[in-house]
N, C-alpha and C positions, 0 to 999 in steps of 0.2 A: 681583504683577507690578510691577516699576519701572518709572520715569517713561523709562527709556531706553528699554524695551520697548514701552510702549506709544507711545511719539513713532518709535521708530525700524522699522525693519523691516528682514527679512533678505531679501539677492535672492541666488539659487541661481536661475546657468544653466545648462543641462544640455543640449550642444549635438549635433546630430546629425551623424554623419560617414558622406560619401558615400563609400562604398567602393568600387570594382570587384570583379570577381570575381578572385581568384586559383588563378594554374594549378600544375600541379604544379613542385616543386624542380627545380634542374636535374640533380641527384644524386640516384640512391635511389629515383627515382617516388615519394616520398612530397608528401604533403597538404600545404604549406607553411599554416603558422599566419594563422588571419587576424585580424586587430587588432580591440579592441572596436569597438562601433557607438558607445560612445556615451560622452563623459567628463564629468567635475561638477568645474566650477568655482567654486572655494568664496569666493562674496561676502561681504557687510558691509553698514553700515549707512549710513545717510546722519546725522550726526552731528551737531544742530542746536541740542541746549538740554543745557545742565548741571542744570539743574530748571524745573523750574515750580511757579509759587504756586496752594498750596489755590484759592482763588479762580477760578482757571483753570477745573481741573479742575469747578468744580461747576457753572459756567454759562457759561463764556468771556467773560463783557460786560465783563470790565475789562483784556482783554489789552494794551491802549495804554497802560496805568499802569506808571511807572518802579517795577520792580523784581517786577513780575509775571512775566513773561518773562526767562530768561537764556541768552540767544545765546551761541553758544561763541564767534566772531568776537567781539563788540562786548561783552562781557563777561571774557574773558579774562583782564585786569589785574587783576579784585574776585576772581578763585579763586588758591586755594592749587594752587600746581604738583602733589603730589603727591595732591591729589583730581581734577584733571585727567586723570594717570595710573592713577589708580585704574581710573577710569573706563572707560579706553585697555584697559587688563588685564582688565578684568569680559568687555572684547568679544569680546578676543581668547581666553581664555577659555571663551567660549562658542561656538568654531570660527570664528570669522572672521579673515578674510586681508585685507582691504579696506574702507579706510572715504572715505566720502565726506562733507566738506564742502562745505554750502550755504547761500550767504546772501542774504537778500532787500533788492533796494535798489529807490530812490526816489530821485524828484526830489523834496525836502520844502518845504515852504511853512515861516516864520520859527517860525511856533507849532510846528511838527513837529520843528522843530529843538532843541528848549528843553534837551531830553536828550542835549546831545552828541550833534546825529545819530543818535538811537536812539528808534526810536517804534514801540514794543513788538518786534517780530521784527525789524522792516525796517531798516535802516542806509541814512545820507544818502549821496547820490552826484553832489549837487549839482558844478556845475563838473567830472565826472568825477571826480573824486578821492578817495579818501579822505580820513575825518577821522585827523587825527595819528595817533591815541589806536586806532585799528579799524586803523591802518597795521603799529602796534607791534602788534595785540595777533595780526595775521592772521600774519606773519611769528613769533610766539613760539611759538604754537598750531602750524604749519606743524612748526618744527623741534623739537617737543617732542614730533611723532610719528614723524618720522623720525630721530629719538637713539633712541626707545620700541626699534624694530627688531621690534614688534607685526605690521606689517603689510605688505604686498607691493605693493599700489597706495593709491593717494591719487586719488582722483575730487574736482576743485573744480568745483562745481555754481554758477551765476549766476541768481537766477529775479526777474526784473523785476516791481515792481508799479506800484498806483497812476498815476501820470504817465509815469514808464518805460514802463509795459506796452504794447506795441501792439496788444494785443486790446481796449483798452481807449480807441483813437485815432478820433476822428469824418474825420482827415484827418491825411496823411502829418506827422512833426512832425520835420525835419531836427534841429532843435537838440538835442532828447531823444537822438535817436539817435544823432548823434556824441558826447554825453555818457557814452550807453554805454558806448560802443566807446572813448573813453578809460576809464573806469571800468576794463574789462576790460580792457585792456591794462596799465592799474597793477597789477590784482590780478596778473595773468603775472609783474610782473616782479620785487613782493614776493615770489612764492610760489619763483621760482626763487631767488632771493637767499638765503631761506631753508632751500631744498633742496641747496645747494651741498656736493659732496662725500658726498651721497647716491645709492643706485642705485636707490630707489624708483621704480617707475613710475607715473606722473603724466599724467592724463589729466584733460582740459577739457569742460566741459557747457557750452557760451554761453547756452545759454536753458531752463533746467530745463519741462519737461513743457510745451513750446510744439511739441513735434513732432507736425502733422497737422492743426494747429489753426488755424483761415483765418477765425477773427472778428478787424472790422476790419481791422488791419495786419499780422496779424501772421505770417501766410504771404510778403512782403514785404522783413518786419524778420528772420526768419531767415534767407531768403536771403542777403538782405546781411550780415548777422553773420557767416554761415560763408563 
């Protein structure tokens, strides 16, 4: 099994369709056909790491150490283009139509920062913004799958932690939260910029796996995000 298999997963939805009942043709008395009950929408994965270091894998304790973890975001610039592709094509490959980009941000403290913004999975979003360097690599990543012509949607997933997190807030924290919401609004405008002249369909997750979830703020902070 590869590290993509086991970090990624596949989602197959397979949705139900309410049908009525259908009467005869208007020609013929015959039985008019009636459409399946049920059709499979063929997903993808959520696309997170180019590898991971042994180390990882045998006890996770040194995930915060530069060069343990390799985010596809915040690592992009250190891969070679066409293992990046490779990659793209192993998925597609393996039936998938859809992939999903997700990256984890933070408000980082000076020492968190030491890494260009990169401390272990998570990326700075300090001042909302990106760093330069995560600016160039979202937008190069972006339009390297949409030249691919691998895939049919692009899901960009947001999943807040640390200081961001509002599950994680003793009391409402205004400043985190419009930091977000700049943050996410730069990633839109990178991610279009990059998709210019593409028909790919492109869909937004503001708060990866925050739906349902009502510790501390964070029933609240979804609201307000969507």
């Amino acid at each position: 099994m590869t590290v993509l298999q086991k970090i990624g997963f596949r989602i197959f939805a397979l949705s139900l369709l309410s049908v009525p009942g259908v009467g005869l043709a208007e020609k013929g008395g015959e039985q008019a056909p009636k459409p399946p009950r049920y059709f499979k929408e063929v997903g993808g994965s959520n696309y997170v790491m180019y590898r991971v270091g042994k180390e990882y894998l045998v006890d996770g304790k040194d995930w915060f150490k530069p060069g343990v973890l390799h985010p596809v975001v915040a690592n992009f610039h250190l891969e070679k283009k066409e293992d990046v592709l490779k990659q793209l094509k192993a998925m597609h490959a393996a039936g998938q139509r859809k992939i999903s980009i997700l990256i984890w941000n933070e408000h980082m403290t000076p020492g968190e920062m030491r890494n260009d913004g990169l401390y272990g999975h998570v990326i700075a979003s300090n001042g909302g913004a990106f760093r330069p360097q995560h600016a160039r690599n979202l937008k190069g990543l972006v339009k390297l799958v949409c030249e691919s012509g691998l895939f049919d949607e692009l899901i960009f997933r947001h999943c807040v932690q640390g200081r961001a997190d509002a599950r994680e807030w003793k009391k409402w924290d205004e400043a985190v939260f419009r930091e977000n919401m700049d943050f996410i609004v730069e990633s839109r405008e990178l991610i279009y910029e990059a998709m210019q002249g593409s028909d790919m369909k492109l869909v937004f997750d503001l708060g990866a796996e925050l739906g349902g979830i009502e510790a501390g703020f964070c029933r609240e902070y979804t609201r307000r995000v969507w």
